[in-house]
C-alpha positions in Angstrom: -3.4 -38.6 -8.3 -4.7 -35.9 -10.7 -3.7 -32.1 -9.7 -5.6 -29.5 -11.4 -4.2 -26.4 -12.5 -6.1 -23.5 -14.4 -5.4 -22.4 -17.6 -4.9 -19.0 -16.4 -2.9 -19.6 -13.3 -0.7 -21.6 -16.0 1.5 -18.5 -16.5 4.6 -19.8 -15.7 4.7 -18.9 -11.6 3.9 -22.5 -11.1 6.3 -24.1 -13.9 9.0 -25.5 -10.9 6.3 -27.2 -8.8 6.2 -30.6 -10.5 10.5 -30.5 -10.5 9.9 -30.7 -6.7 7.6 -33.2 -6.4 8.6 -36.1 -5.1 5.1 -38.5 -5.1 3.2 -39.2 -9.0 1.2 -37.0 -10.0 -0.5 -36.5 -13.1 -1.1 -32.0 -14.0 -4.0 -31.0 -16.0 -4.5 -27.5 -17.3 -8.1 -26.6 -17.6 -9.3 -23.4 -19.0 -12.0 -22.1 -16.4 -13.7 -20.3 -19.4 -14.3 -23.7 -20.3 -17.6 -24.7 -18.4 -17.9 -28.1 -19.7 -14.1 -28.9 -20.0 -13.5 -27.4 -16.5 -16.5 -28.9 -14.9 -15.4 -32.3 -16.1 -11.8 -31.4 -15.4 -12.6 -30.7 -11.6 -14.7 -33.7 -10.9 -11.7 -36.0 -11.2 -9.4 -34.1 -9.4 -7.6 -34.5 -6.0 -6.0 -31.1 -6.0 -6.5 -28.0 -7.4 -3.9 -25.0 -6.9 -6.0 -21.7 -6.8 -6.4 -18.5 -5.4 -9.7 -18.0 -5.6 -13.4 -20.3 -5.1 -16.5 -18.6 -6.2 -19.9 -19.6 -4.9 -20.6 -21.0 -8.3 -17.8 -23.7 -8.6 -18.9 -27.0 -10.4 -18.9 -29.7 -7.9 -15.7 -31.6 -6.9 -16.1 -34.9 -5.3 -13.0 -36.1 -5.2 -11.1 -32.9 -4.1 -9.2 -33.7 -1.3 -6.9 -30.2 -1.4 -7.5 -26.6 -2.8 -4.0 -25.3 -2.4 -3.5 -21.2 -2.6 -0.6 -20.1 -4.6 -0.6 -17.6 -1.9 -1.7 -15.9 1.5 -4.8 -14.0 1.0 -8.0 -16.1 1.4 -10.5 -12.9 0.2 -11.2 -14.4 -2.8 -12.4 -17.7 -1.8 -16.0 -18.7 -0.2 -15.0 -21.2 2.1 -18.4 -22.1 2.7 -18.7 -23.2 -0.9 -15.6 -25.0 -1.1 -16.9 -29.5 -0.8 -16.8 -30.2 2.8 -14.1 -32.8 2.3 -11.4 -30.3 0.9 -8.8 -29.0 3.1 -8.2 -25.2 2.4 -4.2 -24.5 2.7 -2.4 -21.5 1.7 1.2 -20.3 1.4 2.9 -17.4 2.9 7.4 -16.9 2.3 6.6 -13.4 1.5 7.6 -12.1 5.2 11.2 -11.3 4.0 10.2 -9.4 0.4 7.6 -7.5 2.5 9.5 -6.6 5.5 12.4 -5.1 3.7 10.1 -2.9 1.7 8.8 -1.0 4.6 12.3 -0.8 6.3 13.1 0.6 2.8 10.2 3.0 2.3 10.8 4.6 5.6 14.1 5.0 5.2 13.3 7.1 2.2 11.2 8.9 4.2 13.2 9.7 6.6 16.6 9.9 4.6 14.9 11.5 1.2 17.9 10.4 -1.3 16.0 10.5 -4.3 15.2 14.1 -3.7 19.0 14.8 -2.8 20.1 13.3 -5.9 17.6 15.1 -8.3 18.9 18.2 -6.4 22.6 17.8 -6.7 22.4 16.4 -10.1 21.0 19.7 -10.9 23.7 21.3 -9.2 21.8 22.2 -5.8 22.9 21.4 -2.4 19.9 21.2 -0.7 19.9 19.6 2.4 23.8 19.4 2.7 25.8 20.2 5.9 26.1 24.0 4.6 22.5 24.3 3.2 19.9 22.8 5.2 16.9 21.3 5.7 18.7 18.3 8.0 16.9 14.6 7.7 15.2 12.9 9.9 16.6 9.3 11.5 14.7 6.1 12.2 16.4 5.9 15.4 14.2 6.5 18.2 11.0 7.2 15.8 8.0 4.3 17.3 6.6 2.1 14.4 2.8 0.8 15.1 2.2 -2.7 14.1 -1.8 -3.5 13.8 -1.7 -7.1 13.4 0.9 -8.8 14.3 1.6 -11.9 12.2 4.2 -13.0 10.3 4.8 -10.0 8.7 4.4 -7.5 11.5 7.0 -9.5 13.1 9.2 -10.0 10.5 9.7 -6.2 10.4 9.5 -5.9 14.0 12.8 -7.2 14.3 14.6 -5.3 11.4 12.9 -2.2 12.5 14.0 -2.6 16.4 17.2 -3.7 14.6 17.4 0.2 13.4 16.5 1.2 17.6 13.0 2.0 16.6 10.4 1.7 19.8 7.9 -0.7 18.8 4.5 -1.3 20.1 1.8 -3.7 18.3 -1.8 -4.8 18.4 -3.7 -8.0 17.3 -6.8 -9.3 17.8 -5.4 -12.6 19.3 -3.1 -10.4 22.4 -0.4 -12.0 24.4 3.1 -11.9 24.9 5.5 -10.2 23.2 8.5 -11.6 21.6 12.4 -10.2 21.5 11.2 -7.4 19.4 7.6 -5.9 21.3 7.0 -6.0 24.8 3.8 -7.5 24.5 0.9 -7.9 21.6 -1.9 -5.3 22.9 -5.6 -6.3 22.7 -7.4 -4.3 19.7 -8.7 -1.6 22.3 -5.6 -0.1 22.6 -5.6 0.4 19.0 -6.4 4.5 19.0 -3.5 4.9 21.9 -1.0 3.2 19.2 -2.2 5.0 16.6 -1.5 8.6 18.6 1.9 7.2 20.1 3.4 6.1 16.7 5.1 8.1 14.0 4.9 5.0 11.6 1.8 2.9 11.6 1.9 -0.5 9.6 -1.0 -2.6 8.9 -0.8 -5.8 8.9 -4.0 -7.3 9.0 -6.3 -9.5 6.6 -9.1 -8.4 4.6 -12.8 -9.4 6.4 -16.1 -8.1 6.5 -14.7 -7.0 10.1 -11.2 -5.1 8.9 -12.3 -3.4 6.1 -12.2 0.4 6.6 -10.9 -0.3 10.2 -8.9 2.3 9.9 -11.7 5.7 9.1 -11.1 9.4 9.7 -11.7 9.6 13.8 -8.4 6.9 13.5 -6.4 9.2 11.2 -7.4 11.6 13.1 -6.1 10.2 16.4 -2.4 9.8 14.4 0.6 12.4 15.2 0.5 15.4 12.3 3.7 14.3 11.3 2.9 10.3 11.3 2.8 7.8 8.3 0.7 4.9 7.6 1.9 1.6 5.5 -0.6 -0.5 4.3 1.3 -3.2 3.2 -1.8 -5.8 3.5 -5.3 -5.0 1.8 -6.0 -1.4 0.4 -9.7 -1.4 1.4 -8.4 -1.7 5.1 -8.2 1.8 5.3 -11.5 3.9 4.2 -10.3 5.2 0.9 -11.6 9.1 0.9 -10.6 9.2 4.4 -6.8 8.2 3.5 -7.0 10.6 0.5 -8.0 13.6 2.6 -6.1 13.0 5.6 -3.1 13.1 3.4 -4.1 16.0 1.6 -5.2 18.2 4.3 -2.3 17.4 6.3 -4.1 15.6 8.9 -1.4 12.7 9.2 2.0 13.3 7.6 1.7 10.9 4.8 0.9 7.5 3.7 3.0 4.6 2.3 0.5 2.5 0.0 1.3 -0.7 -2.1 -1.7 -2.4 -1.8 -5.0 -0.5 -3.2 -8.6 -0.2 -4.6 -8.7 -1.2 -8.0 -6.4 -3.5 -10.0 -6.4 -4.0 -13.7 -7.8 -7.4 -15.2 -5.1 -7.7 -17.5 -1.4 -6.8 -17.5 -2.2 -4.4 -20.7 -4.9 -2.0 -19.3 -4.2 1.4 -17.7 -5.9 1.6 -14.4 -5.9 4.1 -11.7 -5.6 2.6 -8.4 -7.8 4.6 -7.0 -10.8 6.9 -7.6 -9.1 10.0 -5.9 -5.5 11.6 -7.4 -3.3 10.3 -4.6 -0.4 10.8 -7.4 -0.7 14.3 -6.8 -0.1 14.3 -3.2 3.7 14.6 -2.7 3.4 13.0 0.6 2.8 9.6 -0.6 4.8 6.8 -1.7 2.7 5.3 -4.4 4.0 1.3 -5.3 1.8 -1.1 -7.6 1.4 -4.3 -4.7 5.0 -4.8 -5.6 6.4 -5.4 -1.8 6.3 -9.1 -1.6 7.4 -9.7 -5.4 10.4 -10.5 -5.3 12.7 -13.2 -7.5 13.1 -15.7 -4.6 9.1 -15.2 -3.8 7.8 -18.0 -6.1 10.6 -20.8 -5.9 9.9 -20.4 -2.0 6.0 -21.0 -2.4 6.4 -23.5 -5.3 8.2 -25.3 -2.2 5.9 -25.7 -0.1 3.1 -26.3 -2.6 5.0 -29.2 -3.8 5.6 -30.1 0.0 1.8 -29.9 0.6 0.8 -32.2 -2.3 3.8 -34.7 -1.3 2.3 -35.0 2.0 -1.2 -34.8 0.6 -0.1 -38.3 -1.6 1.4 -39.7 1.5 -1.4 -39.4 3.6 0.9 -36.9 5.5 -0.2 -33.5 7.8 -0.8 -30.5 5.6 1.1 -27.4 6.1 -0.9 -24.0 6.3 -4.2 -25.1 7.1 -6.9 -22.4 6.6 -9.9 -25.1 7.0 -9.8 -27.8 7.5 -12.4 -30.9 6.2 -16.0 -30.2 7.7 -17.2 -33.2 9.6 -20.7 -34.1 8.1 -23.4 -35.5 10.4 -24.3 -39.3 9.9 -27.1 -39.2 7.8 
């Protein structure tokens, strides 16, 4: 079986997934820039590992699996991808994630880069003899909108910390050992003014971006912060920026954003407004998830998911499955 990988995806992320195969496979590397070599490249092949599908593929007849190097399906047109191709993506970034926000609010609340600058300049401030005190996490109530793996991943460190939790999907139900129950998406603006932490968790779709506008920030506690640990355009950019600014909401927690450079080289803003000059933000380049054991984890299951793929085996992570196509 022939597994296609792009030229550009070929960056080294991928190198341990053939070590861990354990069915033949043959790898090609195809330069997508390459219409002639990639359209002929595609056509033979029964796998392709990808994160994205434009409208304008080449056709692949005998693709039986486009396999996502990782969780985010934004970038692929699923109604483009050949109706035979099972759509499966990876996740394994639940633990990178997670400890980030226990670790951002932690700094929020216990401000330790800002003690250390002080005293290494030989100032006490916020010592037992020269306030201002800290803040703890105890107690505080974290929001969780959308609550998935990674909502509950932190749900349990943060209760973990005796944090009050309360979360909200758009699949409700029962809740777990760490939230009472997962509240319908109507409660959402009760969450938002009940929470001193708010963490969004959702995906990216025509029906989650900007979700989260003014009349929500608005609704938040003064003194509240928002994570977006899961698509920047989740939350209505000038809204965020002013609401941070004007001290509508206490401050904002951002690693994932509205513009991203096209190469590793180019200086680029993450945003059109100056949140870097807003001292109540903690600015991070959609670095929560990337950590060293991120990549051997996926490479894992991707090498899983093609085992069973050869084997005729259940794949893992199904985002679509095949399309039944009427008898013609």
């Amino acid at each position: 079986m022939i597994l296609l990988i792009k030229k550009i995806d070929n960056d080294g992320r991928l190198a341990s997934v053939p070590d861990m195969l354990t069915t033949q496979w043959t790898i090609e590397i195809a330069d997508s820039e390459d219409d002639a070599g990639f359209s002929s490249a595609l056509a033979r092949a029964d796998a392709l590992v990808s994160m994205d599908w434009p409208a304008t593929m080449p056709p692949a007849p005998q693709l039986q699996l486009l396999q996502l190097p990782g969780a985010g399906t934004d970038a692929i047109a699923l109604d483009a991808v050949p109706a035979q191709t099972t759509v499966c993506n990876v996740f394994e970034h639940e633990t990178g994630i997670s400890e980030y926000v226990l670790a951002t609010m932690l700094q929020w609340v216990v401000p330790i880069p800002k003690l250390d600058a002080a005293l290494r300049g030989g100032k006490w401030h916020g010592s037992q003899m020269y306030g201002p005190r800290h803040q703890e996490l105890f107690g505080q109530t974290l929001g969780i909108i959308g609550y998935g793996r990674i909502g509950q991943e932190v749900a349990r460190r943060a209760r973990a910390f005796g944090m009050l939790l309360r979360a909200c999907s758009r699949t409700p139900g029962d809740g777990d050992d760490a939230v009472e129950a997962v509240e319908p998406m109507d409660n959402l603006k009760d969450i938002l003014a009940q929470s001193d932490f708010v963490l969004l968790g959702m995906p990216l779709s025509s029906q989650t971006c900007g979700m989260i506008g003014a009349s929500q920030l608005a609704a938040m506690k003064p003194s509240a912060v928002i994570i977006n640990v899961a698509r920047g355009p989740l939350i209505d950019e000038e809204a965020l920026f002013d609401a941070c600014r004007d001290g509508i909401i206490g401050g904002a927690i951002i690693d994932t954003w509205y513009r991203y450079p096209s190469t590793d080289m180019e200086v680029c803003p993450p945003s059109r407004f100056a949140f870097h000059e807003l001292d109540n933000v903690i600015m991070t380049p959609h670095a929560s998830a990337w950590t060293e054991q991120l990549m051997p984890r996926r490479n894992q299951v991707i090498a899983r998911n093609l085992d069973r793929l050869a084997r005729s085996e259940p794949l893992l992570n199904i985002v679509r499955a095949p399309v039944p196509q009427a008898n013609q």
